[in-house]
Residue, then its C-alpha position, 0 to 999 in steps of 0.5 A: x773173061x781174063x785168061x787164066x795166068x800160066x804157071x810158068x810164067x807166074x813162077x818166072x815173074x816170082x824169081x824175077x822179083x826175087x833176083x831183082x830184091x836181092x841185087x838191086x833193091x826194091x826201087x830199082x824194080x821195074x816191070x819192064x825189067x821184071x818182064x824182061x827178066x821173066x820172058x813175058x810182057x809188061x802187059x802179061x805182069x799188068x794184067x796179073x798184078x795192079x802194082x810192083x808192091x803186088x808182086x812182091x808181096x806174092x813173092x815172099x809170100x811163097x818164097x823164103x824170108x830172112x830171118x825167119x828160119x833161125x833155129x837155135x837149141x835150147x839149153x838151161x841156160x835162158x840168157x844164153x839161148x836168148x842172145x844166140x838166138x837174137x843174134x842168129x835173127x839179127x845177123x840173118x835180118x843184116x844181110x844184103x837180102x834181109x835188108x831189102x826184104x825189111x824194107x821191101x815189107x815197109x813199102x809192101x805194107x804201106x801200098x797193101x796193109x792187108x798184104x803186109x799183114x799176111x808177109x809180117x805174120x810169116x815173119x813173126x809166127x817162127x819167132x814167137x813159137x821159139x820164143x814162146x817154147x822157151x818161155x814155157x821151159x823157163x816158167x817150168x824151170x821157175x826163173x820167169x814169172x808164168x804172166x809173162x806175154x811172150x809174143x810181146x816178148x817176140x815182138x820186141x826182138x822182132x822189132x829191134x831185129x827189124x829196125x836194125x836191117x832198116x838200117x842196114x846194121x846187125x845189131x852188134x853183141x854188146x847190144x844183144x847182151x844189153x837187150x837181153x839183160x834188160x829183157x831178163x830183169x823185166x821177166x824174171x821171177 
């Protein structure tokens, strides 16, 4: 029978993931720094996790993930509340840490689909509740048509956002200006 894992040395391996994703990136971690970091041995991570992605994925599964806690007001104006918000998103995704957490979640979800599901979900799952609220105000206000799908709407800025952190760039004003007035055309009533 394994034994079962102490807590504090689960947490410790966490925030040993974490500091490691944010200074050096996700192919620079290694176990034995990980254990190391962590106080614990490489047996101690191999026995609780099959792979670096593993880890990774349970420590943004329980820690925070850039991007995801922007919070924007709603105005009455949809175009404006739009490219701050799709700004704020963006800016938060172009840091040191979004980038690697984007990446990170590429390498995440090619070793574990099914834990790269769970961490793009709780990415996604803030966004598309703003999106989708302001959506709602907007087709009461009569200015977007009520068929309109906002988590596609979401997805698309969460997707541009993300490839933008890909890349290790914000996306600049005039682009948000261009993506919402584009995105505006297409919804309006």
């Amino acid at each position: 029978m394994p034994r079962p894992r102490s807590e504090s040395a689960r947490q410790a391996v966490l925030e040993a993931m974490r500091a490691a994703l944010s200074s050096s990136g996700y192919e620079a971690v290694t176990i034995e720094g990980l254990a190391e970091v962590a106080g614990v041995s490489k047996q101690t991570i191999y026995r609780w996790w099959p792979s670096k992605a593993a880890i990774l994925g349970e420590a943004l599964l329980e820690g925070e993930l850039p991007g995801a806690d922007v919070a924007v007001p709603m105005t009455a104006d949809l175009g404006a509340d739009l490219r701050a918000w799709f700004s704020a998103m963006s800016a938060g995704l172009a840091d040191a840490d979004g980038v690697a957490v984007a990446r990170a979640l590429i390498a995440v979800t090619a070793s574990d689909p099914g834990l790269g599901l769970e961490l793009n979900e709780k990415l996604a799952a803030p966004i598309r509740e703003w999106v989708t609220s302001r959506l709602s105000l907007a087709v009461a206000a009569g200015d977007v048509r009520a068929d309109v799908d906002a988590a596609a709407v979401a997805d698309q800025f969460i997707a541009m956002a993300s490839y933008a952190a890909l890349l290790g760039r914000p996306l600049g004003d005039a682009r948000v200006d261009a993506t919402v007035a584009v995105l505006l055309r297409g919804i309006a009533t």
